[in-house]
Kinemage of the C-alpha trace (Angstrom):
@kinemage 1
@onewidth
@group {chain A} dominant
@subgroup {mainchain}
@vectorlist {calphas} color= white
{ca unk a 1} P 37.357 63.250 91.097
{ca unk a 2} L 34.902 63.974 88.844
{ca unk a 3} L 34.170 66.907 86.677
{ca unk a 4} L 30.880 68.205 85.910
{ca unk a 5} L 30.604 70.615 82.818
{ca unk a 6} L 27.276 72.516 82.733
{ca unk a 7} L 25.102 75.143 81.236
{ca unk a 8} L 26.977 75.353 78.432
{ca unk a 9} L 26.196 74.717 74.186
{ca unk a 10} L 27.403 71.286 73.537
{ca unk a 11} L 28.471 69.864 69.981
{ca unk a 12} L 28.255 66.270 69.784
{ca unk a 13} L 28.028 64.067 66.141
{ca unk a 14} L 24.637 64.294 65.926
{ca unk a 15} L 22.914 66.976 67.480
{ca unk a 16} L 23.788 70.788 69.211
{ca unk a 17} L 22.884 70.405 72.698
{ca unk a 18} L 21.457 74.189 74.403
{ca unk a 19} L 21.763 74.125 78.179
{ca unk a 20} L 23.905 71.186 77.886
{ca unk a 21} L 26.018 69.350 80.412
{ca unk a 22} L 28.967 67.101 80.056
{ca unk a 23} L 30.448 64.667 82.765
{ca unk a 24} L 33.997 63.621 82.951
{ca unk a 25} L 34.479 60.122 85.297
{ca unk a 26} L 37.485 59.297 87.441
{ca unk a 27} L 39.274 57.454 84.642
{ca unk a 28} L 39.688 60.972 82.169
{ca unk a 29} L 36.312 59.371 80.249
{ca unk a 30} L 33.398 60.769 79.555
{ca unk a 31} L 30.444 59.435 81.298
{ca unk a 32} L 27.441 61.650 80.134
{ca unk a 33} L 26.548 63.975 77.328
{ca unk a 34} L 23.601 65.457 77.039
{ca unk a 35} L 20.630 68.183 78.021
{ca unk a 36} L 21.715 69.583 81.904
{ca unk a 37} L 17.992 68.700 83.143
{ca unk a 38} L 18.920 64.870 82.157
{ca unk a 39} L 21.976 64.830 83.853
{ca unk a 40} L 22.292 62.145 86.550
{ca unk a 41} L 23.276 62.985 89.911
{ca unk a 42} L 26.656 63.090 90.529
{ca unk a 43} L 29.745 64.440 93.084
{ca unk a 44} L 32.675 66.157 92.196
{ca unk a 45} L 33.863 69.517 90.931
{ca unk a 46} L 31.445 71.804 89.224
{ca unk a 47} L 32.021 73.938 86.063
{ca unk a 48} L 29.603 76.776 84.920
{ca unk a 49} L 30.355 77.472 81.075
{ca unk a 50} L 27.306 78.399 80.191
{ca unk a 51} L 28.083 81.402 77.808
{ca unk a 52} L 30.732 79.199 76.089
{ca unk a 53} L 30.517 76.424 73.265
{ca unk a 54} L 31.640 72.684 74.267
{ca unk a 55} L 33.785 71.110 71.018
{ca unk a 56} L 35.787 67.973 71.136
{ca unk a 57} L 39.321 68.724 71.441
{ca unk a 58} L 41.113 69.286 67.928
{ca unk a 59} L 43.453 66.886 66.104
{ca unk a 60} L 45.650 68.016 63.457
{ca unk a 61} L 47.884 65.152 61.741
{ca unk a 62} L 49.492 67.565 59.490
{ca unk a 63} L 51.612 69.832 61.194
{ca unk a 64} L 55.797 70.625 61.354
{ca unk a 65} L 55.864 72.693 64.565
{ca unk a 66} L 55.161 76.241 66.127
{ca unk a 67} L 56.315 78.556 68.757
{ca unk a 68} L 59.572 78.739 67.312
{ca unk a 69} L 59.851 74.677 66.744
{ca unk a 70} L 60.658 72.460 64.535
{ca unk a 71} L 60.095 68.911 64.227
{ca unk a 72} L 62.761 66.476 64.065
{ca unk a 73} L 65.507 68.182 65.856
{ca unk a 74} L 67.404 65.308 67.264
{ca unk a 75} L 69.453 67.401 70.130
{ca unk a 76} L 66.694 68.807 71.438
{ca unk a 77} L 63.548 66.778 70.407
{ca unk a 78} L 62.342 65.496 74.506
{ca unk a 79} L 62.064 69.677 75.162
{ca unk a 80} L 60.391 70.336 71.998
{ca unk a 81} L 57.738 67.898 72.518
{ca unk a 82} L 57.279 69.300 75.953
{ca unk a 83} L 56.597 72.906 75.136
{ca unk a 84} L 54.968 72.708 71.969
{ca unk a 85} L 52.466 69.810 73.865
{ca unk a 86} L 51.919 72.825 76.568
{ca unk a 87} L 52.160 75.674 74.397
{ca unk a 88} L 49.848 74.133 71.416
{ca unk a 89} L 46.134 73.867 73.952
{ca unk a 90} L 45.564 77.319 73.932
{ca unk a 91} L 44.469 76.961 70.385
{ca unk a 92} L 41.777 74.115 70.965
{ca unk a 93} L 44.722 71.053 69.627
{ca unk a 94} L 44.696 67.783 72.097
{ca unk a 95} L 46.348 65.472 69.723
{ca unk a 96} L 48.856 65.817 67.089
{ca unk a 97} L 51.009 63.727 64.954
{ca unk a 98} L 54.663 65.438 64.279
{ca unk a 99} L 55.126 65.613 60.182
{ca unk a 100} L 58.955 65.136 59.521
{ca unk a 101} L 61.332 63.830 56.341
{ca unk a 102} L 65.354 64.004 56.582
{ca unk a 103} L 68.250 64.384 54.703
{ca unk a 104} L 68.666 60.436 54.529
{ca unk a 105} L 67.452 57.102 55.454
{ca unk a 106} L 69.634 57.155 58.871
{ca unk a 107} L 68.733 60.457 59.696
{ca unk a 108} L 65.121 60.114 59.057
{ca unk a 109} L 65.768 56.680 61.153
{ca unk a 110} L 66.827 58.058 63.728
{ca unk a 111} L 64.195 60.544 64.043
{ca unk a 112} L 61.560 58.239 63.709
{ca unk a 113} L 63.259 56.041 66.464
{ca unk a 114} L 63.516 59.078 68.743
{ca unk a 115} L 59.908 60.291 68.640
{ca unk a 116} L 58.299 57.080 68.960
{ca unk a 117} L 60.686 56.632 72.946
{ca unk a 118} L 58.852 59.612 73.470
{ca unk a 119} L 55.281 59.108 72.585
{ca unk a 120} L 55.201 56.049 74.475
{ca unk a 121} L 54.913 58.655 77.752
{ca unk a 122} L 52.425 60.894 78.400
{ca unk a 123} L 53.084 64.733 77.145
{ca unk a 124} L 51.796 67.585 79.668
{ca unk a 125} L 49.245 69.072 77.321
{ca unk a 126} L 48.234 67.671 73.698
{ca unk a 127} L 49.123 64.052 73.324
{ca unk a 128} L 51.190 63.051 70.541
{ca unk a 129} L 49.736 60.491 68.383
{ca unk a 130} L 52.276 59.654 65.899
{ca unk a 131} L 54.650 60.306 63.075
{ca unk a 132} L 53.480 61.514 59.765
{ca unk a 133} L 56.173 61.245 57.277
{ca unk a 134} L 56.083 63.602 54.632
{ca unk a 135} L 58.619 62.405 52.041
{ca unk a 136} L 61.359 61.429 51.096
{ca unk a 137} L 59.198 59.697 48.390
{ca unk a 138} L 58.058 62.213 46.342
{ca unk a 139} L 57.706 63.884 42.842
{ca unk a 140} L 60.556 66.506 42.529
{ca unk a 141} L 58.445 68.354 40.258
{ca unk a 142} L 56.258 68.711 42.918
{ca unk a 143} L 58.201 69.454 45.535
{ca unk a 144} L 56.802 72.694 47.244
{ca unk a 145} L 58.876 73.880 49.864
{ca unk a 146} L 60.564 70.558 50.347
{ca unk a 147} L 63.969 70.157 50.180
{ca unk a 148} L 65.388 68.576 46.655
{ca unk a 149} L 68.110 67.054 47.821
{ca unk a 150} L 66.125 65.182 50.488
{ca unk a 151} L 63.207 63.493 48.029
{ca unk a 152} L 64.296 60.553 46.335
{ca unk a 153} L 61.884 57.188 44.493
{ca unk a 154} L 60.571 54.256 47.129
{ca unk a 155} L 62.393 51.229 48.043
{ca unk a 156} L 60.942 48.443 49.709
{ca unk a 157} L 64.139 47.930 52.050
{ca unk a 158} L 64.036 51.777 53.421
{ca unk a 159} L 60.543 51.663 54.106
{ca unk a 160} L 60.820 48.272 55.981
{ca unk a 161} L 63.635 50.390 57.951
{ca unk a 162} L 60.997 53.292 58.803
{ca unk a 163} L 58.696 50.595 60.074
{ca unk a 164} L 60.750 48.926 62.378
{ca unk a 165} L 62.355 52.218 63.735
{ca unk a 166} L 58.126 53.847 64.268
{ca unk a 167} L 56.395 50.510 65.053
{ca unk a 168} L 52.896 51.709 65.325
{ca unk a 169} L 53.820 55.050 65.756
{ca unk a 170} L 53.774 55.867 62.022
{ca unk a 171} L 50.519 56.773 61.409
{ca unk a 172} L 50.687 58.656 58.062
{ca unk a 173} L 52.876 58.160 55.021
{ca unk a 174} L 52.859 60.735 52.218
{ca unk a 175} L 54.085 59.020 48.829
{ca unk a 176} L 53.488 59.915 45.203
{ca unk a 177} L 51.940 57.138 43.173
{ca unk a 178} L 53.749 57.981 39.603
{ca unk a 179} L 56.987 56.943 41.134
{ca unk a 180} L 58.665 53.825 40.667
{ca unk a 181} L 57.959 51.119 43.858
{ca unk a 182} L 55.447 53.170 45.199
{ca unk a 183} L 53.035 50.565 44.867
{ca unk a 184} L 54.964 47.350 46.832
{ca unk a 185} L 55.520 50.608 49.416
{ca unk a 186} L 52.337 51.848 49.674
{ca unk a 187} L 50.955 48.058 50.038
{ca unk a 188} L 53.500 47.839 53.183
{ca unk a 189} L 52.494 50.339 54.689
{ca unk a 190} L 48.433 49.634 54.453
{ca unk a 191} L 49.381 46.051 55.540
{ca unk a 192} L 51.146 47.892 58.513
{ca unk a 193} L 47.800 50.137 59.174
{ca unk a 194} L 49.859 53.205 58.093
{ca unk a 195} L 47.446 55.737 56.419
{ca unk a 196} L 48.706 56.654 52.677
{ca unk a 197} L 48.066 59.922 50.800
{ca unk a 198} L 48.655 61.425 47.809
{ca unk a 199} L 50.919 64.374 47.435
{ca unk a 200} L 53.419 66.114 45.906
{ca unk a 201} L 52.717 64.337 42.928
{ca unk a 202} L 52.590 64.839 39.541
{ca unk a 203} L 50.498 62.105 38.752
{ca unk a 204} L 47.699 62.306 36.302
{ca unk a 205} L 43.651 61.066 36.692
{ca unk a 206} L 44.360 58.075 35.592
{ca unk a 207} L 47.187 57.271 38.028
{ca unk a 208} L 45.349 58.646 41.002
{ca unk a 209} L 42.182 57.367 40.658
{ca unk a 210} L 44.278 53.929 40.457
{ca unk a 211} L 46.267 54.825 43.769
{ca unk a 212} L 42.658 55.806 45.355
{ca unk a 213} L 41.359 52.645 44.328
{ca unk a 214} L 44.120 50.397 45.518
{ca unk a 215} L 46.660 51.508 48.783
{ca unk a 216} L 45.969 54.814 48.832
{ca unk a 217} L 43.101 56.482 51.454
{ca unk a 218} L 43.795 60.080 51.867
{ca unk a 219} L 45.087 63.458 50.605
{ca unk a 220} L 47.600 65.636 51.239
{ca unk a 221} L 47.002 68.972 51.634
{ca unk a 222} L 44.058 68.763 48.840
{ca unk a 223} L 45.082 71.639 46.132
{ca unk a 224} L 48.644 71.540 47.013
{ca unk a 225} L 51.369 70.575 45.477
{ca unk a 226} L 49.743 68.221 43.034
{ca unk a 227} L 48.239 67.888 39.195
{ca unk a 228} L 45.271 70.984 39.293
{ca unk a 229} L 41.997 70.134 37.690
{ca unk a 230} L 41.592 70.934 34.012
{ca unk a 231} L 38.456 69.962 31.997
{ca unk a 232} L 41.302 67.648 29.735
{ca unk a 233} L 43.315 66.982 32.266
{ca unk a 234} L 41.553 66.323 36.064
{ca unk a 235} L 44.887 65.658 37.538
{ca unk a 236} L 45.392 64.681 41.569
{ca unk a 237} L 42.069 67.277 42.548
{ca unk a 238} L 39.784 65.925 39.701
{ca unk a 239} L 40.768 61.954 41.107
{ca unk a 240} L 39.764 62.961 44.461
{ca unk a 241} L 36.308 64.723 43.914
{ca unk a 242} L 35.058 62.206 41.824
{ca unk a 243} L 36.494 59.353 44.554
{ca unk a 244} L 34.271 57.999 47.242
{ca unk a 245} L 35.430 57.342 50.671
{ca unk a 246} L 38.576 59.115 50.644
{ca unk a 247} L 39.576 61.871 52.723
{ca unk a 248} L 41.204 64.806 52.030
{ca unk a 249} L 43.335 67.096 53.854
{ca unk a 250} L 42.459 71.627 53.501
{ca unk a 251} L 45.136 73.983 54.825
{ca unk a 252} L 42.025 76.568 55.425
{ca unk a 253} L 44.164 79.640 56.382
{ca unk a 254} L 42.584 81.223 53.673
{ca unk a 255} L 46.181 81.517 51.536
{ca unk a 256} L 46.755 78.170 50.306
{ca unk a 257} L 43.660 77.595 49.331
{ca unk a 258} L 40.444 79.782 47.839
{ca unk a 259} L 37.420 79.520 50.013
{ca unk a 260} L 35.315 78.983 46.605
{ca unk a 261} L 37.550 76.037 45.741
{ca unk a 262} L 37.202 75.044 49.561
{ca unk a 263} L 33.281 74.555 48.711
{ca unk a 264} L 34.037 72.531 45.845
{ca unk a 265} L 35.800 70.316 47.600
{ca unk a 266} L 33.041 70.130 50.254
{ca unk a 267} L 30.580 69.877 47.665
{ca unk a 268} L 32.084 66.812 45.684
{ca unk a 269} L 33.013 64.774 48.699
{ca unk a 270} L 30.907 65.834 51.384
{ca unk a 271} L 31.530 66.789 54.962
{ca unk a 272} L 32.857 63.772 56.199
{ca unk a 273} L 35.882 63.432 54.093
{ca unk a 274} L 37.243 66.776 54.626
{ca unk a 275} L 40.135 66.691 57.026
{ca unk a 276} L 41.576 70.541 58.352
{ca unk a 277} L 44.928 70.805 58.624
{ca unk a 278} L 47.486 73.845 59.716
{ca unk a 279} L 50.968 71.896 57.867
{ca unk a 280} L 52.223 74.798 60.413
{ca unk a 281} L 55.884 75.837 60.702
{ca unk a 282} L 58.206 76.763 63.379
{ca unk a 283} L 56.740 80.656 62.779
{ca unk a 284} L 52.965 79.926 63.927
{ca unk a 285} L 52.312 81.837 66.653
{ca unk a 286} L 54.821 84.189 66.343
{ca unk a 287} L 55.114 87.512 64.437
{ca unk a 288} L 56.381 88.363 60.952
{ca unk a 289} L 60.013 87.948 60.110
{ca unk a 290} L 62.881 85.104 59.235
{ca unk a 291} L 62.496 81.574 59.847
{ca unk a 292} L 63.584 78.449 58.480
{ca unk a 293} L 62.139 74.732 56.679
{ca unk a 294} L 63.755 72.174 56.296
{ca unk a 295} L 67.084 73.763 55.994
{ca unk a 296} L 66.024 76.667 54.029
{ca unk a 297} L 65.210 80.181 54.920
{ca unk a 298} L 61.431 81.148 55.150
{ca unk a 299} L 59.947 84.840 55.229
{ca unk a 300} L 57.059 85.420 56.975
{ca unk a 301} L 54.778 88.433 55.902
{ca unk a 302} L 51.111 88.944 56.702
{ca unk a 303} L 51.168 85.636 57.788
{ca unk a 304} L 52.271 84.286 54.682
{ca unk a 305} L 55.429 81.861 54.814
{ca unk a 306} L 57.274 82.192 51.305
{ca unk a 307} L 60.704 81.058 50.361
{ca unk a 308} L 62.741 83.632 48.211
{ca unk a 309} L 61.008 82.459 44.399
{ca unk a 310} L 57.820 82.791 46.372
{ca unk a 311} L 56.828 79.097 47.001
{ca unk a 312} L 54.647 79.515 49.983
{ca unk a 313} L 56.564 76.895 52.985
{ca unk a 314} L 53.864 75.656 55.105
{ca unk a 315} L 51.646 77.934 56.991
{ca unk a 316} L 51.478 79.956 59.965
{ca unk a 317} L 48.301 78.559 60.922
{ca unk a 318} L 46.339 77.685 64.035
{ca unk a 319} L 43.347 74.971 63.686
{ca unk a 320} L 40.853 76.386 65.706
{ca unk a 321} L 41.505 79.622 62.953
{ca unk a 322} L 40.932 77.257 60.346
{ca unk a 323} L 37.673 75.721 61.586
{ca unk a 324} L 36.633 79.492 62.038
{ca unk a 325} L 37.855 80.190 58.117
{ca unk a 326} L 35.304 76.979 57.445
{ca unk a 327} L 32.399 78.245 58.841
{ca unk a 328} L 32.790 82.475 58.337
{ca unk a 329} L 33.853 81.974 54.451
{ca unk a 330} L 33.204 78.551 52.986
{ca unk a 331} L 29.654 78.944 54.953
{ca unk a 332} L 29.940 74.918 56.525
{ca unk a 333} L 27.706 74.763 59.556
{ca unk a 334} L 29.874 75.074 62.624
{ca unk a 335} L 29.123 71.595 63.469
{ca unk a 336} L 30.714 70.741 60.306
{ca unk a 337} L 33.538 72.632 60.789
{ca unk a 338} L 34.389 70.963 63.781
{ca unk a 339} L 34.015 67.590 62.176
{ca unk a 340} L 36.742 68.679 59.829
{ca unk a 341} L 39.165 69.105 62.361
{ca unk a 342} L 38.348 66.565 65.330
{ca unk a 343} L 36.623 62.890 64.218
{ca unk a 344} L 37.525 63.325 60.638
{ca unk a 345} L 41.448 63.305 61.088
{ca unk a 346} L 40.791 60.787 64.361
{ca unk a 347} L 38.983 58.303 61.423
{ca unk a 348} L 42.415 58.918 59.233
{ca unk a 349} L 44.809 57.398 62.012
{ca unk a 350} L 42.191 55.057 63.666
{ca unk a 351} L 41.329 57.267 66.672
{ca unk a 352} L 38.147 57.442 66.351
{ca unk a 353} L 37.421 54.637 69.036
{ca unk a 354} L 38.772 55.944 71.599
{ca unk a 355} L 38.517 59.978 70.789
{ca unk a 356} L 37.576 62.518 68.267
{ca unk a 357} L 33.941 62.834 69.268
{ca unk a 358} L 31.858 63.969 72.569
{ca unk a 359} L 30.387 60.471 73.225
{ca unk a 360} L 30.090 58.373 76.329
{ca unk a 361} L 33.266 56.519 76.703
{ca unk a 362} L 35.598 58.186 74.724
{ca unk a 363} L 38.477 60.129 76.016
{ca unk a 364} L 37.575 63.509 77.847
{ca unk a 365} L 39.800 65.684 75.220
{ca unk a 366} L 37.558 68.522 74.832
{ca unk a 367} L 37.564 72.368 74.445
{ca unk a 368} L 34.836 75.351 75.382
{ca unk a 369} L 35.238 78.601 73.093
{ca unk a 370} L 33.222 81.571 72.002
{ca unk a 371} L 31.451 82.444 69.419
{ca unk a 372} L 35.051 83.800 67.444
{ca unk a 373} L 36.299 80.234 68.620
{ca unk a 374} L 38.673 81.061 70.984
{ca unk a 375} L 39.509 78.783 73.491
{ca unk a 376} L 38.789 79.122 77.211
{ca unk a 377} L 39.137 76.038 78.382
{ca unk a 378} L 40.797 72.708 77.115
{ca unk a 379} L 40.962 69.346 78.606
{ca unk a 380} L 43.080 66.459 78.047
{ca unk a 381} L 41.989 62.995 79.080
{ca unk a 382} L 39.705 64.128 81.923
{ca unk a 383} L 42.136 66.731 83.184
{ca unk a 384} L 42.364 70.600 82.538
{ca unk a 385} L 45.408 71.558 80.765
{ca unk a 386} L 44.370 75.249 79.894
{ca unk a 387} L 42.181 77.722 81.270
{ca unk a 388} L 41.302 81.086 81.519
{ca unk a 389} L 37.439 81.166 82.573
């Protein structure tokens, strides 16, 4: 049956729709978009939001786990899925790729292998929409909260392995470009239509602008982990403000990264390149206390995930927070904001056909909020996954 959304504010790409109305067809598409008075005539069930905000359902392709999960956990991976797919709406996400590494090729293998059985059916609440593999090839130096014993240089025969476990599954492959190989890998995995970003690398201007001008596309987590920007030395951050065309992940929680240097970023490469991510751990949405990444223990304070030296380990983060953190203290439009978080990372791993946006024929994955952005209502391919209007 049909669902009719109306009354409500309406975000779509190009304009913010007052009195708005939004109609959901049979097949979990949407069918119309636009002001309520313009609305054809249609039957089914009827949904009055009209003191609530309509945004397209959030994507984050940058993100470990929450609610207590982690990523990758072979013995109980199906479950995991499940609940963090369920648990994961209330905060505005309809799509999300997992972000894993292992402690070898055959572990990582295996992983890969086991998530892809399970994205090929249907989750009960956010889809999954692939595998982003952060690491193992990356710059030590650079490792963040990685583990060291896990990162090791590119080789054309593991990375062949990784593809044939994932398939098209693997959407997103972090490598560092100073490393030896990571060119022939990088190449396989564009030629694959696998999304390659920059980080944890200690590569300087000159290497990255290279990497952005040849295999490379995107960022990870802009800021982090990577070669700063020095008026001598630009590093990863210089190479990507002064790059066209490439986009470039934010952790906005508002810890990782300074909201001023968050303007920069939004400044130099504009709105439509900016791609808000949570990189969230199995602590998000829980309270302060122990956890643990990637075999290491994590303590969570204020929100703040730090292993003992201090190196903050991935965030406690929740996106529809960030897009709030956008719009309150960088000062993007809210329509910006949303961009950020929903087309922009859709564009990255070549969803934006079928989703991303609140445009006639595209997938029904949308959200209603407030004005603080929290969610009410979200929707999954045409169907209602969470509510509390």
């Amino acid at each position: 049956m049909a669902k009719i959304i109306e009354g409500a504010k309406v975000l779509t790409p190009g304009e913010v729709i007052n009195n708005g109305a939004v109609i959901v067809g049979d097949n979990g598409k949407i069918a119309y978009v636009g002001p309520k008075d313009l609305a054809p005539s249609t039957a089914g069930e009827r949904l009055d939001l009209g003191k609530l905000t309509i945004l397209p359902g959030l994507i984050d392709i940058h993100v470990h786990g929450g609610k207590g999960i982690t990523f990758g956990n072979l013995e109980t991976l199906q479950e995991d899925l499940q609940t963090y797919s369920n648990w994961i709406v209330q905060y505005g996400v309809t799509g999300f790729l997992t972000t894993v590494t292992g402690p070898n090729p055959e572990s990582l293998t295996a992983i890969i292998r086991s998530l892809s059985v399970e994205f090929e059916a249907s989750l009960p609440g956010a889809q999954g929409l692939g595998i982003h593999l952060e690491g193992p090839f990356m710059n030590i130096a650079k490792k963040g909260a990685q583990n060291p014993d896990w990162i090791h240089n590119p080789g054309l025969e593991e990375a062949e392995m990784y593809l044939d476990a994932g398939g098209k599954w693997i959407k997103q492959i972090t490598i560092a470009p100073e490393l030896p190989g990571a060119q022939d890998v990088a190449k396989l995995f564009r030629d694959a239509g696998v999304s390659v970003a920059i980080g944890h690398s200690n590569a300087d201007y000159e290497t990255a602008s290279a990497a952005l001008e040849t295999y490379w596309n995107h960022v990870t987590h802009t800021f982090n982990a990577q070669t700063g920007l020095h008026h001598r030395r630009p590093g990863v951050v210089g190479a990507v403000m002064g790059s066209d065309e490439i986009t470039a992940e934010l952790i906005a929680d508002l810890i990782h990264v300074h909201p001023a240097a968050m303007k920069v970023l939004v400044r130099c490469i504009g709105v439509d390149w900016v791609v808000l991510v949570t990189d969230a751990m199995e602590a998000a949405g829980l309270p302060d206390g122990n956890y643990q990444l990637l075999g290491a223990p994590v303590n969570v304070s204020g929100g703040k995930a730090t292993q003992a030296d201090g190196t903050i380990a991935g965030s406690t983060a929740l996106l529809n927070q960030c897009v709030k953190n956008m719009h309150k203290d960088v000062g993007v439009s809210l329509q910006d904001a949303v961009k950020m978080a929903s087309i922009n990372p859709a564009r990255v791993i070549v969803e934006d056909v079928k989703g991303g946006s609140l445009e006639p024929g595209k997938k029904a994955d949308l959200i209603a909020v407030d004005d603080e952005l929290d969610v009410y209502l979200t929707m999954v391919n045409g169907e209602i996954v969470y509510s509390k209007v």
